[in-house]
N, C-alpha and C positions, 0 to 999 in steps of 0.2 A: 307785678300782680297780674295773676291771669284775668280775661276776659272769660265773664260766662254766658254760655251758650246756653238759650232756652231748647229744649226740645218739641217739635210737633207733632211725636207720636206717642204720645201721653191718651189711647181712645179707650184703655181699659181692656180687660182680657175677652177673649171671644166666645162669643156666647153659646151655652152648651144645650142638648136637647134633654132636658127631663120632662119626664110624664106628660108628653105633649105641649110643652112651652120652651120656648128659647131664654135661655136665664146667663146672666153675665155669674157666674160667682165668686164672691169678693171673697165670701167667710163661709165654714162651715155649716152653718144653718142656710147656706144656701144649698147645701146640695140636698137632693131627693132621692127617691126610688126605691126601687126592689133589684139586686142584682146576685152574682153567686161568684164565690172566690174558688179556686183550688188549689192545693200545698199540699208539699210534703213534708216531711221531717229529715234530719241531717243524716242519719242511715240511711233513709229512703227503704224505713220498714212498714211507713203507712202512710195515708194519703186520708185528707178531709175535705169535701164540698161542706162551706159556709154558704147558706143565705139569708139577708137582711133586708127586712122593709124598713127605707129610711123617711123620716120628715122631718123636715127643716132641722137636716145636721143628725138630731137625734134615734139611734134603732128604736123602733118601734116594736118590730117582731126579731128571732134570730131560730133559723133552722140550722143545726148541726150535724153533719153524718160525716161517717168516720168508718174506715175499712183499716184488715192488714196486723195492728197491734190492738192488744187487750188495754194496755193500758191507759189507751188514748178512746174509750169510752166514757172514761170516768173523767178525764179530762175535755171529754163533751161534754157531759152533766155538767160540770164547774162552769165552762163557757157559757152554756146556756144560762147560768144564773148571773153570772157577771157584764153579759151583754148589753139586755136590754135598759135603754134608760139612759145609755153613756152617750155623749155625741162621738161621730167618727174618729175624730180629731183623739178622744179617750181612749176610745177603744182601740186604735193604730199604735197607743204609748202604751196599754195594758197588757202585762202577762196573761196571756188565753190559755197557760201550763202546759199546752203541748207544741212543738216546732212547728206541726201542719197544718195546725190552725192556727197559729199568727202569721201563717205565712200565707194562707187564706184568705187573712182579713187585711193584708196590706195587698195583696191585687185586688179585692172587692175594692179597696178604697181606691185603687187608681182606675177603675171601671166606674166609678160613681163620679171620681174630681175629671173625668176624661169625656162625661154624656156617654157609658158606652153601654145604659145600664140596658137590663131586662128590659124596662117599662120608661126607655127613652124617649118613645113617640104613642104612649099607651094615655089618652088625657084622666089626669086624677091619679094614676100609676094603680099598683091594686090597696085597696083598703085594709085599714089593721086590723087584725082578727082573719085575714084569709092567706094569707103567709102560708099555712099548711098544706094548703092547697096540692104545693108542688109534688106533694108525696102521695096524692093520689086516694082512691075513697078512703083505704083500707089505712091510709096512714102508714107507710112501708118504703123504707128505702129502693128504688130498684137499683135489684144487684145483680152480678151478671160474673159468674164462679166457672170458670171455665180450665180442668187441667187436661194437660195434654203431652205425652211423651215418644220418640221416635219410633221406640220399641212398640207401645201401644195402639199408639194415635190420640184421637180425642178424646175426653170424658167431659158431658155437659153436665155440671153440677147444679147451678140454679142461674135462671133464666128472669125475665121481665114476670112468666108465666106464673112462677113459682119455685119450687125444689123436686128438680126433678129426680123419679123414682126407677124411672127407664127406660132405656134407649132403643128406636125401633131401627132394626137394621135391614139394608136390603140382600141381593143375592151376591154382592158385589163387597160386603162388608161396612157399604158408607150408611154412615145415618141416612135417617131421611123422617125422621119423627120423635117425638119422645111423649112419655108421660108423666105428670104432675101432679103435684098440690097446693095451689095457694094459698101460702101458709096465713097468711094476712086474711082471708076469704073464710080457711079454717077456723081461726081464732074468732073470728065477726060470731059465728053461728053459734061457737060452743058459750060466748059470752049472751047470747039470748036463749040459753037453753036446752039448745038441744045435743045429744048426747054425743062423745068426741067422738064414737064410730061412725056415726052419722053424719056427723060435719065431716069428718075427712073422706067420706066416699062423694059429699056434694058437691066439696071443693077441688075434686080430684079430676081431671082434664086431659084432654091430648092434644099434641099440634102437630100439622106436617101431616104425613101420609102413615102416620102411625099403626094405622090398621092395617097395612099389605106390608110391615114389617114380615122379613120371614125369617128373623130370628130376633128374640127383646134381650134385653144384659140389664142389669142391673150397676150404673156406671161406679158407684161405690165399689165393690166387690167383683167384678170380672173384667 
């Protein structure tokens, strides 16, 4: 009969950093925060940023964005209503109906079981109901559309700024500016009111050295 050996490194798992505390976690209700996954899908014809405000295990809030395919918006929508409510531990074993977001929400979950989150030294992490936050006044993905071909060069299609409507070029042919519409900025105005010509001249912008372009293009069409 064998002899059994006790062991003396039985001290428990090591404690991880949420929302300004140091926390041993045994179970999923141990874990917290607010953090953001990225995936793609097995074509690798689209990509989705998940973010979750978690407490004690359970999503609280879930922000979904999603580029690339059409048909992985509606399978945002889905997700968005399937999320909240599940504990991690749920949501890591639930169909989210698309590749890119389950594949989202198993790195969120090993940034959350890891302390690697967002709000790993943030005390309280952020509160529920401001989740949205991340998308900014207007509520708007930043997207960032860039095509570009050898024969061409660059075309900026839409920027942090906006959607842009045209490119300021120099003597040299390089950019050096563009102009815009913030389409989020647009929509805000026309929803209180005032008339869409109006809004899109308010919301309409330049960056860069725009003005000493000395020739503009329109990057859609030129």
């Amino acid at each position: 009969m064998k002899e059994v050996i006790s062991s003396c490194a039985m001290h428990g798992p090591a404690p991880i950093p949420q929302e300004g505390h140091w926390t041993k976690a045994l179970e999923v209700r141990d874990l917290n925060g607010l953090t953001h996954g990225v995936g793609g899908c097995a074509p690798q014809q689209g990509a989705c940023k998940l973010t979750l405000n978690v407490k004690n295990g359970i999503i609280e809030e879930a922000l979904v964005e999603t580029i690339g395919c059409s048909g992985m918006t509606q399978s945002a929508a889905m997700a968005g209503e399937i999320l909240p409510g599940k504990t991690l531990l749920e949501a890591l074993n639930t169909d989210l109906v698309c590749d890119a977001i389950n594949v989202a929400m198993r790195e969120l979950f090993l940034q959350l079981a890891y302390g690697r989150s967002q709000t790993a030294f943030s005390l309280g992490g952020i509160p529920v109901g401001e989740g949205g936050e991340e998308l900014g006044k207007f509520m708007r993905s930043q997207i960032g559309t860039i095509y570009s071909s050898r024969q061409f060069g660059p075309r900026y299609l839409e920027v942090t700024e906006g959607y842009v409507l045209e490119l300021g070029l120099d003597d040299e042919k390089e950019i050096i500016g563009y102009k815009y519409v913030n389409l989020g900025k647009m929509m805000a105005f026309i929803r209180d009111g005032l008339p869409p010509e109006s809004a899109y001249e308010k919301a309409t912008g330049t960056y860069g050295r725009f003005g000493e372009a000395v020739k503009v293009i329109d990057p859609r069409k030129s």
